[in-house]
N, C-alpha and C positions, 0 to 999 in steps of 0.2 A: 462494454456493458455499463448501464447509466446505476450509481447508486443514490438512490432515493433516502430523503428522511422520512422521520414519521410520519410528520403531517403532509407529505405527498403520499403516505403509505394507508393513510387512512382518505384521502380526497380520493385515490385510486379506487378504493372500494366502495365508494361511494358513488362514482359516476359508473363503476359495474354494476352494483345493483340496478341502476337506473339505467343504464345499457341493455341490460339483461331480462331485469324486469324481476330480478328476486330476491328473497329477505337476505337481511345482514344474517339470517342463522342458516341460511340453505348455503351462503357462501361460508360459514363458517364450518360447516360441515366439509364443504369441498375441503377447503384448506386441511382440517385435519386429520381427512380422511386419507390426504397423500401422507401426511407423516406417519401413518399409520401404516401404510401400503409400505414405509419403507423398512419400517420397525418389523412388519411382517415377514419380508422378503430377507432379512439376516435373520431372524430368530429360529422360522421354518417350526414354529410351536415350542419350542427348548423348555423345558418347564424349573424355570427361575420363577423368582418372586420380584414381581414390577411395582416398586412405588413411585405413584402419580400423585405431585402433590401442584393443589389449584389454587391460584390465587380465586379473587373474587370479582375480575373485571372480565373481557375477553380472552386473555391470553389465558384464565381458569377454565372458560369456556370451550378453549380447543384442549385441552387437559379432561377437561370430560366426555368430548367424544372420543379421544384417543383409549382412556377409559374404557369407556363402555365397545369400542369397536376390539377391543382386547378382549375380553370377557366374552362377546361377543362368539371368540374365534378359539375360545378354551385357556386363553393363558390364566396363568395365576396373578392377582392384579390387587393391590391394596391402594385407595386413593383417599385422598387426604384434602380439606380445605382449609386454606391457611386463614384466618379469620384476620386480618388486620384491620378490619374496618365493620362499620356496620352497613357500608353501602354491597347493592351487588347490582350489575348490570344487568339487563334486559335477557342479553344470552349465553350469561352464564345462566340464570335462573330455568332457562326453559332447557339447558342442557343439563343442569343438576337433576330436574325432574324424570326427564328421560335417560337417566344413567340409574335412578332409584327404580325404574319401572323394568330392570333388569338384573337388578344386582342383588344377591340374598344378601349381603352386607352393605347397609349402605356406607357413606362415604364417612372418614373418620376425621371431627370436627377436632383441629388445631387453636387453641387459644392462648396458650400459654407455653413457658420453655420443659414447663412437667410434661406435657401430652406431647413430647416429641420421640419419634418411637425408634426401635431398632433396627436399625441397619447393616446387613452383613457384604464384606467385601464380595461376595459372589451376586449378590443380587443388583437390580439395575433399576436407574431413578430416571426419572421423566421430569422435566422442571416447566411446570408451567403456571407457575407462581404471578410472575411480573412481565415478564417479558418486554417489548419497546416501549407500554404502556409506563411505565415509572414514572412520576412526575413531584415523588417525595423520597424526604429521609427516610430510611426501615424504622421500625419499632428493634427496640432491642431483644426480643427474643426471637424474631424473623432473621435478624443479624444473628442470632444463635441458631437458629433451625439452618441455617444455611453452611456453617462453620461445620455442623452434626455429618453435614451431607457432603461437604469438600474432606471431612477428615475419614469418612466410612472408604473411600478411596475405590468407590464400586463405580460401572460405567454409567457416565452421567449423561443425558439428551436434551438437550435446553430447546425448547420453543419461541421460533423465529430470532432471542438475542439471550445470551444467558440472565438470568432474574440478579436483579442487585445495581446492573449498568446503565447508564443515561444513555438517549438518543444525542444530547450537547454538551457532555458535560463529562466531569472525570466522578467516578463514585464517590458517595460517602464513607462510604468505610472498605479501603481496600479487601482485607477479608471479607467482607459481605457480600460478597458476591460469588453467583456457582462458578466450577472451575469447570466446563463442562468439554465431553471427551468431543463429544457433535454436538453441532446447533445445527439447529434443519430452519432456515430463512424463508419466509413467503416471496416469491416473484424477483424481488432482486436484491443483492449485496447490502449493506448498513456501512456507513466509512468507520465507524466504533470497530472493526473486525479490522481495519489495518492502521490501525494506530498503535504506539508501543505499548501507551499507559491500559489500554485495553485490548487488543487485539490478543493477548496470551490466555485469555479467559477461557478460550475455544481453541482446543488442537484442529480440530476441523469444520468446514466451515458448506454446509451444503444446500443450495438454492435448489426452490422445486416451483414449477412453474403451477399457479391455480389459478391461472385463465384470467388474470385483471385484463381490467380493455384494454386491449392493443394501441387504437389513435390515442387515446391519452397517454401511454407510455411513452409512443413514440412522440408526439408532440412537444412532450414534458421537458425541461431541460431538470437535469439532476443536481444534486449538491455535487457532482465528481464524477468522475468516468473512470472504470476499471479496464485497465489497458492489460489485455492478453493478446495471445496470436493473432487472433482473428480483427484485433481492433488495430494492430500494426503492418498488417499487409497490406492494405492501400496505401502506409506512406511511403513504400518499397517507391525508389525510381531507379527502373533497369537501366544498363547499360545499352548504347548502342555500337553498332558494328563499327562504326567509321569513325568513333573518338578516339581521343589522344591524349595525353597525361596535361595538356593542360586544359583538357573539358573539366575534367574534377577539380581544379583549383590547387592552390597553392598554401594551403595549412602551416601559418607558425606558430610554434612553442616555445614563449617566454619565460621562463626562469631558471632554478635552479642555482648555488650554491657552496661554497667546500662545506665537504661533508654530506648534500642533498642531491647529488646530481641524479639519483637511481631516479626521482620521480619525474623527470625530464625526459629519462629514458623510456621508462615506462609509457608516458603521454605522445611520446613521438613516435613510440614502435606502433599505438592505439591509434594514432590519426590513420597512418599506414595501412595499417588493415582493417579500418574501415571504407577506405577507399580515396583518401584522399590523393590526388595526382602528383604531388611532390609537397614537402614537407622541410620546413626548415627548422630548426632548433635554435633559439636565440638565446645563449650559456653564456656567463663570466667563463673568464681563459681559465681556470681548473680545471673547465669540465672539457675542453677541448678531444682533449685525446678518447677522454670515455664514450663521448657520443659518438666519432667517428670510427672510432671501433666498435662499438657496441652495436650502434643503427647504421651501417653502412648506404643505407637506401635512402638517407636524410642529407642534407643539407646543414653548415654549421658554420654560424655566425656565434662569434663569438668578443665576448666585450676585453675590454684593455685590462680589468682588474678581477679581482677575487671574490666579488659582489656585481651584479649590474647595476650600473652608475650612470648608464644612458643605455635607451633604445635609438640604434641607426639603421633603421632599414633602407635600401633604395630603389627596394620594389614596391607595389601596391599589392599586400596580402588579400587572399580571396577572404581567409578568418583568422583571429588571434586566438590562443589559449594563454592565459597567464598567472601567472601567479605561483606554480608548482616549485615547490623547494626555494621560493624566491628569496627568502628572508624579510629583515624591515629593519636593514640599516637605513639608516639616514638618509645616506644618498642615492641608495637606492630608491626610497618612498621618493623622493624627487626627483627621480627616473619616470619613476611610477606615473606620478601625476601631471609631468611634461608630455607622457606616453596617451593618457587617455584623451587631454586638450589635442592631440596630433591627429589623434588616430581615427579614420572611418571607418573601420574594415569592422562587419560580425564579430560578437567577442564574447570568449569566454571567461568567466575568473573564479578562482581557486584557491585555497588554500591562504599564504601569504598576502597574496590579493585580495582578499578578503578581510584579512585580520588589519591591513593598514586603510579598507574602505572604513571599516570600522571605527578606527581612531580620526580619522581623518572625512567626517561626511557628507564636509564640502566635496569632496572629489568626484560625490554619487551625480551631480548635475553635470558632468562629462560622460557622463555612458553613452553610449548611442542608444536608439531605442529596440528595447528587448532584448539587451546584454543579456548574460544568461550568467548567473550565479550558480555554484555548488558547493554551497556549505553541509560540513558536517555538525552533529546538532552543537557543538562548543561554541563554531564560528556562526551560526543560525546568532544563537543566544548575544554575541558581540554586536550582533547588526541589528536586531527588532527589540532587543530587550529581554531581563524574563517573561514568564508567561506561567499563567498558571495551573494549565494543564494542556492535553496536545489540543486540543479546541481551539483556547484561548490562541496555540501558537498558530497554527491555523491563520485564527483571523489576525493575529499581526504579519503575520506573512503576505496574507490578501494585502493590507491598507499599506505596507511597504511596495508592495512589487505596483500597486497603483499609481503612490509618490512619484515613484523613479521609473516608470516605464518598463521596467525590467521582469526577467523569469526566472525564479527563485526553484531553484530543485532542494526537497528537502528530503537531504539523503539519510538512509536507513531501512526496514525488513521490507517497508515498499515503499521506496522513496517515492515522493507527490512532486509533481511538477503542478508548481504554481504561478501562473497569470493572470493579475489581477481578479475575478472571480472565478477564474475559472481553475480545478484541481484534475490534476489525470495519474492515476493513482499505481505503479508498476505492480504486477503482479509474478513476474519476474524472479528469480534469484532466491539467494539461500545462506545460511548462517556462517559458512564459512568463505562467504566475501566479508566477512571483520577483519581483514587485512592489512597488513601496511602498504599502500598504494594503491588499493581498489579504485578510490575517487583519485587518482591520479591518471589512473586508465580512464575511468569515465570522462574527465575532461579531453584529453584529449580522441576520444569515439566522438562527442557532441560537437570538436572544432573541425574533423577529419568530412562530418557532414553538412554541417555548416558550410566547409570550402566546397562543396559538392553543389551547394545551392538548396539546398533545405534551409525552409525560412527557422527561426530559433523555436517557436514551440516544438515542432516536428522533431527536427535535430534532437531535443532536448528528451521528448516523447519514447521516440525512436530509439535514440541511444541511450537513454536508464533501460529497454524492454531487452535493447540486444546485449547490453553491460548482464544482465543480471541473466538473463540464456545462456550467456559464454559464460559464467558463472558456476551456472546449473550442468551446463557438460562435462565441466572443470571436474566439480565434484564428483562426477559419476564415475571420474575418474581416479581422483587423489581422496577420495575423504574429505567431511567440510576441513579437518582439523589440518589437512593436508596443503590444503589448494593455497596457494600464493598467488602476488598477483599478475607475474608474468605469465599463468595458466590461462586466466583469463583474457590477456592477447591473444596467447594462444591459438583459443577456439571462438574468435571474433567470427573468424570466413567460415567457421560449423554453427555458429548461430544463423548465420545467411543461411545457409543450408538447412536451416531446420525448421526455420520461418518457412519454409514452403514444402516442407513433406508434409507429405499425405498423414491424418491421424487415422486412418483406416488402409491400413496395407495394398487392401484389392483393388483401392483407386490409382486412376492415373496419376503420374508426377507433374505439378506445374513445371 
């Protein structure tokens, strides 16, 4: 599913009109007339008291059909216009008319932080104040009308994005913004809903389809791609009948240890059951004995000391993972960097690997092209820089991964895989992958595919969807507070499996 910014969100509606042949206020009718259809269909009449409060641009103006289509239908409905401006749009004003040509009360004019009214925890708020439309700081008693209505703690319904949030940008005043229980979205996704600094605004998160034109949706490239089931099942590549453990390739796992060898473990049991056809482990002699007990189905190369000090392979790896539990002694980092001038093979890097590309960023002009990075956001922060909101990290993460040719996963509630402009956004997974080792597993699922022959976006794609599936099964099992990250191996081969069950029971099974 492609997500769109504003201004492809407003070019959309505009070449609908003109596809269509009708007003921006018949389309905004549509639009509001599903939020309403959906307010309906839970309410069933409940006779609460609904405060609708409207800004003054359009986002007021789908607030007032919502309005008047309430009243309309017998709820009890108090609506509100929040005055911040002296301007008003075109359709708010012809929908403020036709909600007065209905209502024994008309709407109740906000100007001030005195006219902000009462609020009871039982009753339920509609916010369609601001919506995607923000393009300024709040007034400070807007910043207080909004505080009134996060602290009244009753169920909140935000219009298309909760009121207070930027389309680019991090808010102005963290509290200034609604906390809303739903946001109901026009047509498709906003990336502001999976970011950290924002994405908590909204428990939930629900797209309704109002009929934008289809060729230009489809034509349109988006800011980002919202990777779910259905966007992952064409990179499935089935097995066939007459292969053999070295059709999948040969997956190894560089680093680890004393003391870190568990996440070596961890990445080599991952490459495994994602399918990789043999799988080597390349550990300092500490970890000797735990791999080959541990992962018995592995392969175990291991270095002369108590760090690695060098990498000697004598095969030709189908893909590397490295980095995990590595450390950054010394000689190791000049392991390190002997390793990447050597090496051809797909690569992944991790962790330690990370933290000494960091220090060292001479070394990023050895990568091969579209290494695949997976930092977590500390080691993000080491490599691009601060940044000063998740936007901003965004685009140093674009202008990095274009430098060095490379694919930057930035791991978190929906880790984004990023290639130079392009983001694919997991939609995946769940709060108790906060594990110690989760990106340890995931490196080695992205190298297990990699050796399989998935080019690095895909692998990368692919493997944050089924990381975060075998996550979500985890849990269903253990509790988030439960699940570790050998769960998450675990139910690698039940994320396969669930990639292709039917979401409708009565259908056939792929």
């Amino acid at each position: 599913m492609k997500i769109f910014s504003a201004e492809q969100m407003r070019t959309a509606d505009e070449v609908t009109m003109k596809s269509e042949k009708i007003t921006s206020i018949e389309l905004m009718e549509r639009a509001a007339s599903q939020i309403f259809n959906r307010i309906h269909a839970r309410l069933q009449g409940a006779p609460i008291l609904i405060h609708v409060f409207c800004g003054i641009g359009n986002n007021g103006g789908d607030g007032l059909v919502i309005s008047r289509l309430l009243l309309e239908h017998g709820y009890n409905v108090k609506t509100y216009i929040v005055n911040f401006s002296e301007n008003r749009s075109k359709d708010f004003l012809i929908n403020y008319d036709r909600l007065k040509e209905i209502s024994k009360e008309w709407p109740v004019q906000l100007k001030s932080k005195d006219d902000i009214p009462v609020i009871q925890y039982q009753d339920m708020v509609i916010d369609a104040i601001f919506g995607i439309g923000l393009n300024r700081p709040l007034v400070p008693w807007v910043v207080s009308l909004i505080k009134h209505i996060n602290n009244a703690r009753c169920f909140t319904l935000s219009v298309d994005i909760p009121s207070g949030l930027y389309d680019t940008k991090k808010p102005d005043d963290w509290e200034g913004v609604i906390f809303a229980d739903v946001t109901v979205t026009f047509q498709l996704p906003k990336l502001l809903f999976f970011l950290p600094q924002t994405g908590g605004y909204t428990k939930d998160v629900e797209v309704i389809d109002i009929g934008l034109d289809r060729e230009f949706l489809q034509q349109t490239s988006g800011v980002a791609e919202l990777i779910h089931k259905n966007e992952v099942k064409p990179l499935y590549r089935p097995r066939h009948k007459y292969s053999h453990k070295g059709t999948y390739g040969h997956a190894v796992l560089i680093g680890g240890s004393y003391g870190k060898m568990g996440s070596v473990v961890l990445a080599t049991k991952a490459a495994l059951r994602i399918g990789a056809g043999l799988t080597t482990a390349y550990i300092p002699e500490c970890g000797y004995e735990i791999l080959q007990t541990a992962v018995p189905e592995a392969m175990v190369i291991a270095d002369e000391d108590d760090q690695i000090v060098k990498v000697d392979l004598d095969f030709e790896p189908s893909a590397v993972g490295i980095g995990i539990g590595l450390g950054t002694h010394e000689n190791t980092i000049k392991a390190f960097e002997l390793f990447l001038k050597e090496n051809k093979a797909p690569l992944v890097i991790d962790a330690d690997g990370i933290n000494i590309l960091a220090k060292h960023s001479e070394f990023l002009d050895n990568l091969p092209l579209q290494t695949v990075l997976t930092p977590h956001p500390k080691e993000l922060e080491r490599l691009i820089g601060k940044w000063e909101d998740d936007f901003d990290k965004i685009e140093k993460t674009k202008a990095f991964s274009k430098k060095y040719g490379c694919v930057v996963i930035i791991k978190g509630a929906n880790s984004i895989t990023v290639y130079e402009d392009q983001l694919y956004v997991n939609n995946s997974g769940n709060p108790g992958m906060a594990t110690a080792g989760s990106g340890d597993v995931l490196t080695g699922m992205i190298t297990g595919l990699l050796s399989q022959g998935y080019d690095p976006i895909r692998a990368s794609v692919f493997g944050s969807y089924l990381h975060g599936s075998a996550g979500d099964i985890s849990a269903q099992k253990t509790s988030f507070e439960g699940l570790i990250a050998g769960d998450i191996v675990n139910n690698i081969g039940q994320a396969f499996l669930e990639l292709f069950k039917s979401d409708h029971p009565n259908e056939p099974q792929a």
